[in-house]
TORSESE-350332 format. One record per residue: x, y, z of N, C-alpha, C in turn. Coordinates in steps of 0.1 Angstrom, whole numbers. Each point is the difference from the previous one (the first is absolute). Example, Ala and Ser with C-alpha at 12.3 -4.5 7.8 and 13.67 -1.06 7.14 Angstrom:
BEGIN
REC; n.u; n.v; n.w; ca.u; ca.v; ca.w; c.u; c.v; c.w
REC; 132; -57; 78; -9; 12; 0; 9; 12; 0
REC; -4; 11; -7; 9; 11; 0; -8; 11; 8
# end
This chain:
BEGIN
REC; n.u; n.v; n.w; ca.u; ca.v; ca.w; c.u; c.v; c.w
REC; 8; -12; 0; -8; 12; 0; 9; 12; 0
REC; -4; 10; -6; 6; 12; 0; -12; 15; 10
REC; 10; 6; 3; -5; 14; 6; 0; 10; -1
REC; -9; 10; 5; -2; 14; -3; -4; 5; 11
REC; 11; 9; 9; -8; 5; 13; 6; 14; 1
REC; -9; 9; 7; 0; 14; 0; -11; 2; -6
REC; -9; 11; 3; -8; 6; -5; 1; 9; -9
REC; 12; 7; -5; 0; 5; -11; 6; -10; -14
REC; 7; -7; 3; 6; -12; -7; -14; -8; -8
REC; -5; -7; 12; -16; -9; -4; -10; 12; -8
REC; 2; 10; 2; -9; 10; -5; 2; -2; -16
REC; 10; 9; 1; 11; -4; -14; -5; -5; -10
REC; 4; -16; 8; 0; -11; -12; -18; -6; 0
REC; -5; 5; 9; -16; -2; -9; -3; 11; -8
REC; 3; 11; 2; 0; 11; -13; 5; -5; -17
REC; 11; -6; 6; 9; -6; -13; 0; -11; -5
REC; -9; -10; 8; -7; -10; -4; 8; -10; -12
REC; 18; 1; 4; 6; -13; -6; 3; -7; 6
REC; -3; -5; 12; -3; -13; 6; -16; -10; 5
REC; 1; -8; 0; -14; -6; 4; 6; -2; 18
REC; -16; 4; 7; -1; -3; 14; -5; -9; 2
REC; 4; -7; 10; -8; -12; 5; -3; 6; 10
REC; 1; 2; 9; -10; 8; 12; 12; 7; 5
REC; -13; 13; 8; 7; 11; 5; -4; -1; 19
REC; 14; 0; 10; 0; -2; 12; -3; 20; 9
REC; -6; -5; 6; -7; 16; 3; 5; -1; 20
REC; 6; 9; 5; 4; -3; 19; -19; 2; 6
REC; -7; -9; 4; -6; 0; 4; -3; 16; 16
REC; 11; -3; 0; -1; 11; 10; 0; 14; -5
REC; 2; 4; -13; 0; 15; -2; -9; 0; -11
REC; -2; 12; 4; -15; 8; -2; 1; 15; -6
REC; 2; 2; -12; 2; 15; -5; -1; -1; -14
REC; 2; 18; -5; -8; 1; -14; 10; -7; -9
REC; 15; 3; -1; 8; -8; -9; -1; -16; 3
REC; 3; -6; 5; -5; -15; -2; -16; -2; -4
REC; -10; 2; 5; -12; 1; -7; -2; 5; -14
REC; 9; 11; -4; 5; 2; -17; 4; -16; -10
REC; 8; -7; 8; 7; -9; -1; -6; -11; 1
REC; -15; -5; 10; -6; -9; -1; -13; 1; -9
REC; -6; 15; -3; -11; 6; -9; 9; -4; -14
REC; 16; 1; -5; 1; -6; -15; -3; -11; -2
REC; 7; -11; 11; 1; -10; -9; -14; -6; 1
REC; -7; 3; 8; -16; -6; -2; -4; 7; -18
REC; 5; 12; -4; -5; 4; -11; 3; -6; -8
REC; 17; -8; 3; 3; -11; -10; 0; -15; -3
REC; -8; 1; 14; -7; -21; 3; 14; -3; 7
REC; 7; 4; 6; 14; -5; 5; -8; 2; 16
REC; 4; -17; 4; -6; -3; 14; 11; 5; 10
REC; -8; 3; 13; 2; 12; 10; 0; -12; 11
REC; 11; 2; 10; 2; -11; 11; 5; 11; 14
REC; -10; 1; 9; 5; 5; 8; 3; -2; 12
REC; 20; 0; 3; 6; -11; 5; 11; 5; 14
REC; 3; 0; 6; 8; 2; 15; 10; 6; -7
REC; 8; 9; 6; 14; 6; -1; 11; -10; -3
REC; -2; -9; 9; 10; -11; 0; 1; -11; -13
REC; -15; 3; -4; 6; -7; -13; 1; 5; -13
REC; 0; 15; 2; 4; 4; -8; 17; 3; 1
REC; 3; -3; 11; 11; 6; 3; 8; -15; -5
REC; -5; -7; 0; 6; -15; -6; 3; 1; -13
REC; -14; 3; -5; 1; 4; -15; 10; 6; -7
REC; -1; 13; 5; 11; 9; -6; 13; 0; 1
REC; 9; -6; 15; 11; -4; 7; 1; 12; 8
REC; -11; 8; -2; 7; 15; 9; -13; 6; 9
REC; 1; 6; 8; -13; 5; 4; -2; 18; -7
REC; 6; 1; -10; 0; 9; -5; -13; 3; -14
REC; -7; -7; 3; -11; -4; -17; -16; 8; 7
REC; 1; 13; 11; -12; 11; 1; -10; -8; -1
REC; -1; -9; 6; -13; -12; -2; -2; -11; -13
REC; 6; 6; -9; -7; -7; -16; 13; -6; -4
REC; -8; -15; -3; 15; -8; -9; -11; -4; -9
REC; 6; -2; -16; -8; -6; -9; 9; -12; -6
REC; -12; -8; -2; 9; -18; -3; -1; 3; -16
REC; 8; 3; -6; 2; 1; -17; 8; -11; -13
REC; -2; 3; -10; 6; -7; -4; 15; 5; -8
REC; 9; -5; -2; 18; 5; 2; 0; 17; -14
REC; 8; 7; 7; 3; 11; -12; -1; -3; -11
REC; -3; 3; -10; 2; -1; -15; 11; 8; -5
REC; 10; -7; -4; 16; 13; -5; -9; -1; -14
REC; 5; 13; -7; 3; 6; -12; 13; -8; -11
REC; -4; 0; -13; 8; -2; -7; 8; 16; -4
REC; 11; 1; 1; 7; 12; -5; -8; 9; -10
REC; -3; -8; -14; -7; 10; -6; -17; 7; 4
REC; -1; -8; 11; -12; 2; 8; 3; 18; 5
REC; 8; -3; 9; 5; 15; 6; 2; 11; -11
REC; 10; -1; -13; 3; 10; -6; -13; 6; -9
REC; -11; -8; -1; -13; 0; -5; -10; 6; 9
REC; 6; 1; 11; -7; 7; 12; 0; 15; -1
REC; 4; 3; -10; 7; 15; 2; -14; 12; -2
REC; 8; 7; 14; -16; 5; 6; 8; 16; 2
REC; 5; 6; -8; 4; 13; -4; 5; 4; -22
REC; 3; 12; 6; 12; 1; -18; 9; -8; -2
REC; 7; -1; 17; 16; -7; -5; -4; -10; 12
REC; 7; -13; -9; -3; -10; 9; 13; 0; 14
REC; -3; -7; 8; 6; 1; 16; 0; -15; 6
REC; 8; -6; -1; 5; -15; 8; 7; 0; 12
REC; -2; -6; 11; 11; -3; 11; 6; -11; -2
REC; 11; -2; 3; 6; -13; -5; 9; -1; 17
REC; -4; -7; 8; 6; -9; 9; 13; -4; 2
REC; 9; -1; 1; 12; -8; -2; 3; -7; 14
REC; -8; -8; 4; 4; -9; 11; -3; 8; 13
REC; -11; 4; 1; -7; 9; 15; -7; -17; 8
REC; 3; 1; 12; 1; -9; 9; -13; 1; 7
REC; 2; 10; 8; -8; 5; 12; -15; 3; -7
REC; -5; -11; 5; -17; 2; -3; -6; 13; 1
REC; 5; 10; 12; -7; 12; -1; 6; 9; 1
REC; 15; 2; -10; 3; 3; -9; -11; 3; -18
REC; 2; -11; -1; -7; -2; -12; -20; 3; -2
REC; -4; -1; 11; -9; 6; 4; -2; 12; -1
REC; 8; 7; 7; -2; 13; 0; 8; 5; -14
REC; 4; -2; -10; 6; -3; -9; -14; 4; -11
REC; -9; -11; 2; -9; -6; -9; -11; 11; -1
REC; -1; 4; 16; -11; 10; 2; 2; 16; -6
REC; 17; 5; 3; 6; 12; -4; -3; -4; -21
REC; 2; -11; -5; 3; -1; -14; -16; 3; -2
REC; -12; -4; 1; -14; -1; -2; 0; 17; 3
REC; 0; 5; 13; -6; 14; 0; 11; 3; -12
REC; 13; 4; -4; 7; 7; -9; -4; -3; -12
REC; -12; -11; -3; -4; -1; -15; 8; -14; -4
REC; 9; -6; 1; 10; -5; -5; -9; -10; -11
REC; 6; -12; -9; -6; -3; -6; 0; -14; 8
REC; 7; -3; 5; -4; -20; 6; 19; 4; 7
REC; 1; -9; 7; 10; -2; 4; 8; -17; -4
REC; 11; -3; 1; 11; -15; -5; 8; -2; 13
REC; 1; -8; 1; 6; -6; 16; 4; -17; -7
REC; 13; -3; 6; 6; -15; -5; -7; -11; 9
REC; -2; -14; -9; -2; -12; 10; 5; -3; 11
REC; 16; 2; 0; 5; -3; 9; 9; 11; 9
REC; 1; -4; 8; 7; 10; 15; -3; 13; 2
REC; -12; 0; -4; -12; 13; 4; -9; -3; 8
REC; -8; 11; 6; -12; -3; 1; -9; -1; -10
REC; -17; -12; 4; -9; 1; -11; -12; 11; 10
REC; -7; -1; -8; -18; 3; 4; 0; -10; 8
REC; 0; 2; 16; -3; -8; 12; -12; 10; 5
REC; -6; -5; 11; -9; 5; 7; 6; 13; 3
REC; 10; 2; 9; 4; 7; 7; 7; 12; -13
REC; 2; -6; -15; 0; 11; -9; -7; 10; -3
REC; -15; -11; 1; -9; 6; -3; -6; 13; 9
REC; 1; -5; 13; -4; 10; 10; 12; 14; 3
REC; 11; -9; -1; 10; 14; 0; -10; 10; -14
REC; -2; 0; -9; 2; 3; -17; -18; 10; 5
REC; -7; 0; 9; -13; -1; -1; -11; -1; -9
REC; 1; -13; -4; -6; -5; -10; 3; 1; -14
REC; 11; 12; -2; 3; 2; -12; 9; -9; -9
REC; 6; -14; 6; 0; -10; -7; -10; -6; -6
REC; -13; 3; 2; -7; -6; -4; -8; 2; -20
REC; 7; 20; 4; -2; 3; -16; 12; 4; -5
REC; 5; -2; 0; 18; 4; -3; 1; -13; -13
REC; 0; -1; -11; 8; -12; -7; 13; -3; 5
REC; 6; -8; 4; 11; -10; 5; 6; -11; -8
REC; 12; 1; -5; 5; -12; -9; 12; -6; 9
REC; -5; -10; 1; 19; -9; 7; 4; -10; -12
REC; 14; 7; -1; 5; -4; -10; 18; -12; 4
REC; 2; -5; -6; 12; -2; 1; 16; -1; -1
REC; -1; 15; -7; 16; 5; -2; -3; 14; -1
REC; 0; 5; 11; 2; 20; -2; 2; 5; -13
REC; 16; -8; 1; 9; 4; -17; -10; -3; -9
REC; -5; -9; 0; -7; -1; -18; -7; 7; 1
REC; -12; 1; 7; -9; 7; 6; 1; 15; -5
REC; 10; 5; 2; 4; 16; -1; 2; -3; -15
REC; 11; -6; -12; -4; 1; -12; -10; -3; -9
REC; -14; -8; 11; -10; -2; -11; -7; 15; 4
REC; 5; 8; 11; -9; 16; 1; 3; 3; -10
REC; 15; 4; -2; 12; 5; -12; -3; 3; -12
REC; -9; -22; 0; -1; 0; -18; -21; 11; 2
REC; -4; 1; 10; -15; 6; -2; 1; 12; 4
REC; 10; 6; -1; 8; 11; -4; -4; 7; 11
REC; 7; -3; 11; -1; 4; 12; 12; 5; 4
REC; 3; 14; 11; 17; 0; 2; 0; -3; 10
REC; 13; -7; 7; 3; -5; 12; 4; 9; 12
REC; -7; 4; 6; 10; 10; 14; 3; -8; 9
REC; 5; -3; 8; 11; -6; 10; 2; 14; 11
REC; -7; -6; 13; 5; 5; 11; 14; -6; 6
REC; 9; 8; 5; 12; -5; -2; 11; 12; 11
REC; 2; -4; 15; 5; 11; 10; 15; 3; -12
REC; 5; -4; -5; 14; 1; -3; 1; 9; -18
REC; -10; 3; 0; -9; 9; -16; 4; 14; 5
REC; 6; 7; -9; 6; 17; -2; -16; 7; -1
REC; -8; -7; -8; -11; 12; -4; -9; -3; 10
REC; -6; 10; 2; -7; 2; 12; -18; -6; -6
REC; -10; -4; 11; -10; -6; -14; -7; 13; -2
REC; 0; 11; 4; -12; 13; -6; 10; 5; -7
REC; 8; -5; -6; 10; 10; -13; -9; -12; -15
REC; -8; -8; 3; 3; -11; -12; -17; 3; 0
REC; -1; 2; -19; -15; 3; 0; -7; -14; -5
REC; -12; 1; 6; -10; -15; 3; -9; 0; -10
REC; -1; 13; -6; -10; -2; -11; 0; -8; -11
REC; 4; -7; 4; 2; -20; -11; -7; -10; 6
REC; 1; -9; -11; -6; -10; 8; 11; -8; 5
REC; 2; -5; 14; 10; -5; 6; -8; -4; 12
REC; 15; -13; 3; 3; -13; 10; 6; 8; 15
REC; -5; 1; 11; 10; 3; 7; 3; -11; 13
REC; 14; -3; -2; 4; -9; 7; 6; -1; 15
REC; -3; -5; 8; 3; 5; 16; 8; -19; 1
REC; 6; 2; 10; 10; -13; 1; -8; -4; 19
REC; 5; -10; 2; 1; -4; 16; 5; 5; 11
REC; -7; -1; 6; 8; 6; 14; 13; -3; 6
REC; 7; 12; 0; 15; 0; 4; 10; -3; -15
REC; -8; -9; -6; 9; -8; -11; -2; 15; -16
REC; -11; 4; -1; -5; 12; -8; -1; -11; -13
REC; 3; 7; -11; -2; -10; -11; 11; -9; -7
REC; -1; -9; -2; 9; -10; -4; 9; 2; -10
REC; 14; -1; -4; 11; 5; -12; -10; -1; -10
REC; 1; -15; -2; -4; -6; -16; -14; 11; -1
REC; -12; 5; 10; -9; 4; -5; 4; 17; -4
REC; 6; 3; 7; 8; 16; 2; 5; 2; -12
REC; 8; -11; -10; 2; 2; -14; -7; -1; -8
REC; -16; -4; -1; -9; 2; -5; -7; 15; 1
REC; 0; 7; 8; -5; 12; 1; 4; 12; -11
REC; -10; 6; -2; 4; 10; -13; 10; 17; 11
REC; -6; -1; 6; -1; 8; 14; 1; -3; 9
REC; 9; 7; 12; 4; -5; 11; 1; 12; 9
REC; -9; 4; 11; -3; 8; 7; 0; -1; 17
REC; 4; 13; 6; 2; -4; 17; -12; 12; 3
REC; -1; -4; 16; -5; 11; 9; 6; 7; 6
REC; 4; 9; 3; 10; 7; 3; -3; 0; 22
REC; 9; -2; 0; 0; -7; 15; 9; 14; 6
REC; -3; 10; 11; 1; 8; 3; 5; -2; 15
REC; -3; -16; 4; 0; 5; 17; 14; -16; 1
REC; 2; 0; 12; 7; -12; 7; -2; -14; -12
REC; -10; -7; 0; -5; -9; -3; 0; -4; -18
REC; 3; -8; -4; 9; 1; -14; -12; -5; -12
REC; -12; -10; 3; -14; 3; -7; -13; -3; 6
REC; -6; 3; -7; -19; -4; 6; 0; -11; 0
REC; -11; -4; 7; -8; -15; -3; -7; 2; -11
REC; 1; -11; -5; -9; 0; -14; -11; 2; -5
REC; -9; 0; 11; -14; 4; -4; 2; 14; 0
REC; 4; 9; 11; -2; 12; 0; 14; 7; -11
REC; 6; -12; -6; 4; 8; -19; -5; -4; -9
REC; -5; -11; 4; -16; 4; -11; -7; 12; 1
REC; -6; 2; 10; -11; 11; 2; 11; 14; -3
REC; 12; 0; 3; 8; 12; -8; -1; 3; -11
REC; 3; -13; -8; -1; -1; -16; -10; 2; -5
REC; -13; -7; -2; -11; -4; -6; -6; 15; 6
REC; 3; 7; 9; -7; 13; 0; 6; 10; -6
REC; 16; 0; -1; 4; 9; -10; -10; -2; -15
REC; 1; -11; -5; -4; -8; -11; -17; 8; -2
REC; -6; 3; 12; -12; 1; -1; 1; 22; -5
REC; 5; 1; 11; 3; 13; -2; 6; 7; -14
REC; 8; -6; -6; 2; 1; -14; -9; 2; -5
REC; -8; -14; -5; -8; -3; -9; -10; 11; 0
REC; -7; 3; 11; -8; 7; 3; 5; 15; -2
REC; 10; 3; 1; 2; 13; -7; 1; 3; -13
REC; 2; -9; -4; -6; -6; -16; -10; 3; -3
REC; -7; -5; 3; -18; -4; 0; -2; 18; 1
REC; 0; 4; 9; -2; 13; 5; -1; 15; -14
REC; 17; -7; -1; 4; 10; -10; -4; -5; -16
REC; -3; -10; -2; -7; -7; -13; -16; 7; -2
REC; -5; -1; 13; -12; 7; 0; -6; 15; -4
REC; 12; 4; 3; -1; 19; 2; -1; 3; -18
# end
């Protein structure tokens, strides 16, 4: 069995309706308007309602952290690559490409930052990452659930089938001269973030068309990864949008 707990997470993914429910676990003990939000959907969607002790939902989820609601689902659905770049939900298309992020809520909050910034789907590897776990999901608040997601199995190739769909590669990268608000986004492009501590990998780092840092001002030598996502992907947004702006006038 697979799971879905948090109330904004379970919310989510009945809005986005790419999973089937087999029943939804409701804490018997609480009583208020957002969980009743939550038990008034899925009755609108015939998805049966079980209302059950703390303790087993606390079983369910492994945490007592699931705000009353865990939902019994059935497993993520990944994306085929050309799935994501077909996603393209602006002028210029926008990829996150993964390179071995570990930390479940890391990637979570990762998932959630790429969704609000528009992004087109995000790419994350089979192996020595994290996947879409529960605890992805609910870091991410629910925004795994409409995000397209491809797990693929070689970064490297990966980045030249963007290449050949004529995509450019940027590469976050601490040890990069150009700063990333000197490099203009108004393309369609890949932007690539590496692992924690490890950043991105040689072989992928030679794939990059571009190679860009954050400019690190204090003691501490870089960010954690999600919050250089949310650096990037909002420069990214801020561009575009001055674009948009000035196209208009």
């Amino acid at each position: 069995m697979n799971f879905i707990y948090g109330i904004n997470a379970v919310t989510e993914s009945l809005k986005a309706r790419g999973r089937s429910f087999a029943w939804v676990g409701v804490a018997k003990e609480r009583h208020d308007l957002r969980l009743q939000r939550v038990v008034d959907e899925c009755r609108r969607q015939g998805i049966a309602v079980r209302f059950v002790s703390r303790p087993e939902l606390d079983r369910m989820a492994g945490n007592n952290a699931h705000q009353g609601v865990v939902a019994v689902t059935s497993a993520k659905q990944y994306n085929d690559l050309d799935d994501v770049v077909a996603a393209k939900r602006g002028q210029f298309s926008l990829v996150v490409v993964l390179d071995g992020v570990e930390d479940p809520h890391n990637l979570g909050a990762i998932l959630r930052t790429a969704d609000a910034a528009g992004a087109d789907g995000v790419v994350i590897p089979e192996r020595r990452a994290a996947g879409v776990t529960p605890t992805v999901t609910k870091a991410s608040a629910g925004a795994s659930e409409h995000l397209p997601i491809a797990k693929v199995t070689n970064i490297g190739r990966t980045l030249e089938e963007l290449k050949s769909k004529n995509l450019w590669i940027v590469g976050l990268d601490e040890r990069a001269p150009q700063n990333y608000d000197s490099l203009d986004y108004k393309m369609d492009c890949a932007i690539v973030l590496g692992a924690e501590g490890k950043g991105v990998h040689e072989l992928v780092r030679k794939k990059c068309d571009f190679l860009i840092s954050i400019p690190m001002l204090g003691k501490v030598s870089s960010l954690n990864v999600s919050v250089a996502a949310g650096v990037m992907l909002y420069e990214i947004v801020r561009q575009r949008r001055e674009k948009a702006t000035t196209d208009s006038k």
